[in-house]
C-alpha positions in Angstrom: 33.6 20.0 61.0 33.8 21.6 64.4 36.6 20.9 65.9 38.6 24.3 64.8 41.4 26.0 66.0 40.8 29.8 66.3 43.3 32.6 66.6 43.3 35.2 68.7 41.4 38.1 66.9 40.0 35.6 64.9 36.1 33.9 64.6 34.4 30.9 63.7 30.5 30.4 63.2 28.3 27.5 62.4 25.0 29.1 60.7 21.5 26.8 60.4 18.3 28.6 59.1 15.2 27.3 57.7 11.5 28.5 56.2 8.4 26.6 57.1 6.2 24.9 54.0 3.6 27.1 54.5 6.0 30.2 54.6 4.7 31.4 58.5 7.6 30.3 60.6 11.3 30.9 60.5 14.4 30.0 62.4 18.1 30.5 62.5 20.8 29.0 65.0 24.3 30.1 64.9 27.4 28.8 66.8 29.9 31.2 67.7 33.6 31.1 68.9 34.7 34.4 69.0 31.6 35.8 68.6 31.5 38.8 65.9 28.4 40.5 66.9 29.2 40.4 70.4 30.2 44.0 72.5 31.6 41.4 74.9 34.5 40.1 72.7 35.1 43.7 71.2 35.5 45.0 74.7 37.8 41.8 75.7 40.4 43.2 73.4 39.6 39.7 70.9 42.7 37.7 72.8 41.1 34.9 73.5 37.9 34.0 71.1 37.4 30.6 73.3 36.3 33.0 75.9 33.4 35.1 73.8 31.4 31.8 72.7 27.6 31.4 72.5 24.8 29.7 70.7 22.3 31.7 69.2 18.7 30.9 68.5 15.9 32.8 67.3 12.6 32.0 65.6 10.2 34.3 63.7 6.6 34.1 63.6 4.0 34.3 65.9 5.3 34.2 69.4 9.1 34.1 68.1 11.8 34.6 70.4 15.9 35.8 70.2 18.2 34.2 72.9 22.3 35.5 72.1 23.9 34.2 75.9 27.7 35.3 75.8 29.5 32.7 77.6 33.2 31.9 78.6 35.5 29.3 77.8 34.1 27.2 81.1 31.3 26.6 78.3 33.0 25.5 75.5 33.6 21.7 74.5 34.5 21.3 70.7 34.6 17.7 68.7 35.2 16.8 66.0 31.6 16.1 65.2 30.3 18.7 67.8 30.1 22.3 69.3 28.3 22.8 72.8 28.4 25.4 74.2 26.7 25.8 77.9 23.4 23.8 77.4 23.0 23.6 73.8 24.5 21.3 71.7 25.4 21.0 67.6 26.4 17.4 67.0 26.8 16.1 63.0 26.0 12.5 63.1 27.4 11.5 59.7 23.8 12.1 57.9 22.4 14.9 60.2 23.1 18.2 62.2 21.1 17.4 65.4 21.0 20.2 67.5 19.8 20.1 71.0 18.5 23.4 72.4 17.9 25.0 76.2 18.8 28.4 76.4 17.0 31.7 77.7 15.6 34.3 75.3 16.0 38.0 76.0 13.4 40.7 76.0 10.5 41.2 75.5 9.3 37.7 75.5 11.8 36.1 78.4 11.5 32.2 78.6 12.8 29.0 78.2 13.4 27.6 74.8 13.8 23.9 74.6 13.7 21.0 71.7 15.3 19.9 68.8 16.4 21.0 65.4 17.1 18.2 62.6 19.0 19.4 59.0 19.2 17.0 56.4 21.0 17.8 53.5 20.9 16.4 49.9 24.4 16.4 50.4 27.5 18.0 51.7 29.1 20.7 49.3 33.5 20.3 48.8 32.9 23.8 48.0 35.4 26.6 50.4 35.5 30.5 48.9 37.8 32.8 50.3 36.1 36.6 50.7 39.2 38.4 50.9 42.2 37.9 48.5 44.5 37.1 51.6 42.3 34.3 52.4 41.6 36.0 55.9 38.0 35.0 55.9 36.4 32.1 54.2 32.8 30.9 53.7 32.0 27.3 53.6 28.5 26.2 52.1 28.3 22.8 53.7 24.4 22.5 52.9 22.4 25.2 50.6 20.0 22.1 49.9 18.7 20.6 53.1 15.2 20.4 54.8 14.8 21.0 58.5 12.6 19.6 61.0 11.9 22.0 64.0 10.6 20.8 67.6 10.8 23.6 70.7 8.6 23.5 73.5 6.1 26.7 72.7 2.6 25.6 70.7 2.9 26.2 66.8 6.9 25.5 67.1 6.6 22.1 65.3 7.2 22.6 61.5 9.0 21.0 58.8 10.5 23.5 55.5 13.5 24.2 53.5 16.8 24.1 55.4 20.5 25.7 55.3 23.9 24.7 56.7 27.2 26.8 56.5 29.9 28.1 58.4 32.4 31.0 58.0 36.0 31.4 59.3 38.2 34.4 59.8 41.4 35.6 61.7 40.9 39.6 61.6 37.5 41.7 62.5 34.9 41.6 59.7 34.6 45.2 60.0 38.4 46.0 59.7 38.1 44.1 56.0 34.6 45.1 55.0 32.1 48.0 55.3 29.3 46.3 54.1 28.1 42.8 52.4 24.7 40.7 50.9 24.5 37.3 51.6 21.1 34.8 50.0 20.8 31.3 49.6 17.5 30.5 47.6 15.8 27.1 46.5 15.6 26.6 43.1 14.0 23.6 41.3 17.5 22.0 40.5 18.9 23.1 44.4 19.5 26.0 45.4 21.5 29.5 44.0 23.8 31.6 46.5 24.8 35.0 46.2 27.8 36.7 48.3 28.4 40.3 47.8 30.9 42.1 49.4 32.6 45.9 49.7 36.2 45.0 50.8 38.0 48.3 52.7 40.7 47.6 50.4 38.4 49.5 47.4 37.7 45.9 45.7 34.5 44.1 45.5 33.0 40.5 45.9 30.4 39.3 43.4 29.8 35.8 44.0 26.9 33.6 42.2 27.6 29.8 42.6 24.6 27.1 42.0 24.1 23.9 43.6 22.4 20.5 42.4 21.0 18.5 45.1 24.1 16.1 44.8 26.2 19.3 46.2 28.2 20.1 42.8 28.5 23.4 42.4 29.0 25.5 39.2 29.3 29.2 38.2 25.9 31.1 38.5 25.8 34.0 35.1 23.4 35.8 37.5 22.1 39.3 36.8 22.7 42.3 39.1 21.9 43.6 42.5 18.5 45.2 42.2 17.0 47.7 46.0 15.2 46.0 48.4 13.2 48.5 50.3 15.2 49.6 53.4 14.4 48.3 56.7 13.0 50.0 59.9 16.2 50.9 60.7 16.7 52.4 57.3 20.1 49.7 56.6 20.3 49.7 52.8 19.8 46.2 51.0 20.0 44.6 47.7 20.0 41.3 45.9 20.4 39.8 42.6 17.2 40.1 40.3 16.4 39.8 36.8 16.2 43.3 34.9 12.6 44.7 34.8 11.8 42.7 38.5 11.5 44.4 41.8 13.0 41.9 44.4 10.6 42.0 47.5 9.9 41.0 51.3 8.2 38.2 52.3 8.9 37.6 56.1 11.0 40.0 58.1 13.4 38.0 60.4 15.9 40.1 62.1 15.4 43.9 61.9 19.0 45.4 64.0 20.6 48.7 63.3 23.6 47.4 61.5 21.8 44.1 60.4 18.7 42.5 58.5 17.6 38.8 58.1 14.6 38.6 56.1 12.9 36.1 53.5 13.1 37.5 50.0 11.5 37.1 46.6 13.4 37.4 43.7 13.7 36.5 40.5 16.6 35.4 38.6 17.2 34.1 34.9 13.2 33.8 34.5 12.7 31.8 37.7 11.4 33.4 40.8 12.2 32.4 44.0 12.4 32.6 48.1 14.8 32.3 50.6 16.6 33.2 53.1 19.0 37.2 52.4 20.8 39.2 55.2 22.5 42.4 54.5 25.2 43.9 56.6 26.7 47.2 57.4 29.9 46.9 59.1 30.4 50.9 59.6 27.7 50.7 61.8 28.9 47.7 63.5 31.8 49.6 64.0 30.5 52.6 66.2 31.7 52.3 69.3 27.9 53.8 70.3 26.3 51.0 68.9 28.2 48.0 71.3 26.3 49.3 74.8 22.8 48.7 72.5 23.5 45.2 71.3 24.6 43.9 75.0 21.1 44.7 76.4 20.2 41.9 74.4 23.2 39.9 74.3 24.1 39.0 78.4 27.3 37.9 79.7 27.2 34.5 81.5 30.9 33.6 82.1 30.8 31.2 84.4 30.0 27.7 83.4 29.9 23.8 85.1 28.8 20.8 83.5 
């Protein structure tokens, strides 16, 4: 699951999220090696991904918190069943992703973040989908039906909800093969639906609908088109799929960056309406070079690491 040989150039992530019951609290983690949305590894010159690794956490809510900590290879240890990087840890126990967090967040709110995170999923998906013809980059929905079980060390961080496990691989830059994508996974009463939409540079498009049972079988979504969401503070355009004659909607913003936005969405497809988890991302303004210098005030450099 982890233990994944990366080219030069090239990227690997592990993405966890999950929604509180009552809808108030939010959280994602992300394992990187070769860390896309880092200045650090564009300015390396992407030769060595191993060296441009981090584990991202952030939470949303009252009193949430973003910690991004680039870190060099000295940081890295990769298993089969496990990814740590620096202090944190994502280990898959054959039932469970436990993942063990201590890591600093950034500004404003600058402290420690400690604890555990727990996914359980229904079950794990056999399901891999190339996003580019070539193969070059590859999504792989291990989870879309899982719950989570959150436990940091800040009051009001204790929450069980609806939880999400995938990872993505690629050997070239996102932004040399795409200028801008949609991504949602949302519960459904017989699992969960995920949509991937994607501009390709190449002129061609991705339009991808796939539902899952809880048993992880997955089968060909007939889903209706991308509807507007309204645009975000940063004015980055977003969409999802909604039924014609429904207006898609924010419930929770997440992560509100200039080239990016993690939010939970309602929507409603074939008759059923639904909330989950959407990000939309524009990769020509990832692409600026003016943007990089922005992102590494909250992203540090730590390259130096000893366990």
């Amino acid at each position: 699951m982890f233990n994944l040989d990366v080219p030069p150039g090239g990227y690997a992530w592990w993405y966890v999220d999950g929604v509180s019951d009552c809808g108030t609290r939010a959280i994602s983690v992300i394992g990187f090696i070769g860390s896309v949305f880092s200045p650090w590894y564009h300015w390396s010159g992407r030769g060595n991904p191993a060296n441009n690794c981090c584990i991202n956490v952030a939470t949303y809510g009252r009193g949430g918190r973003f910690t991004m900590t680039d870190r060099g290879q000295a940081a890295l240890v990769q298993r089969s069943d496990s990814l740590q990087v620096g202090p944190s840890i994502m280990h898959w126990n054959g039932k469970e992703l436990i993942i063990e967090v201590e890591e600093i967040s950034s500004l404003p709110l600058v402290s420690r973040i400690q604890g555990q995170i727990i996914v359980t999923p229904s079950a794990i998906t056999e399901v891999e989908l190339p996003l580019t013809q070539d193969g070059a980059h590859v999504w792989r929905p291990f989870a879309p039906t899982a719950r989570i079980k959150v436990n940091l060390n800040s009051h009001g961080w204790q929450f069980e909800g609806h939880g999400y496990f995938d990872a993505n691989f690629g050997t070239r830059p996102l932004e040399e093969d795409f200028s801008y994508w949609t991504w949602g996974r949302y519960p459904t009463a017989k699992g969960a639906s995920c949509f991937y939409d994607a501009q390709r540079r190449d002129g061609t498009v991705l339009d991808t609908a796939i539902a899952f049972d809880p048993q992880g079988i997955a089968t060909h979504l007939d889903a209706p088109g991308r509807q507007p969401l309204r645009r975000t503070l940063w004015a980055l355009r977003r969409e999802t799929r909604a039924d014609p004659g429904t207006k898609p909607r924010q419930i929770k913003s997440m992560l509100d960056a200039p080239f990016y936005s993690r939010s939970v969405v309602e929507t409603t497809v074939n008759g059923e309406t639904v909330r989950g988890v959407h990000e939309a991302l524009d990769l020509d303004r990832w692409a600026n070079p003016l943007l990089k210098p922005m992102v590494a005030v909250r992203v540090p450099r730590r390259r130096n690491w000893i366990f």
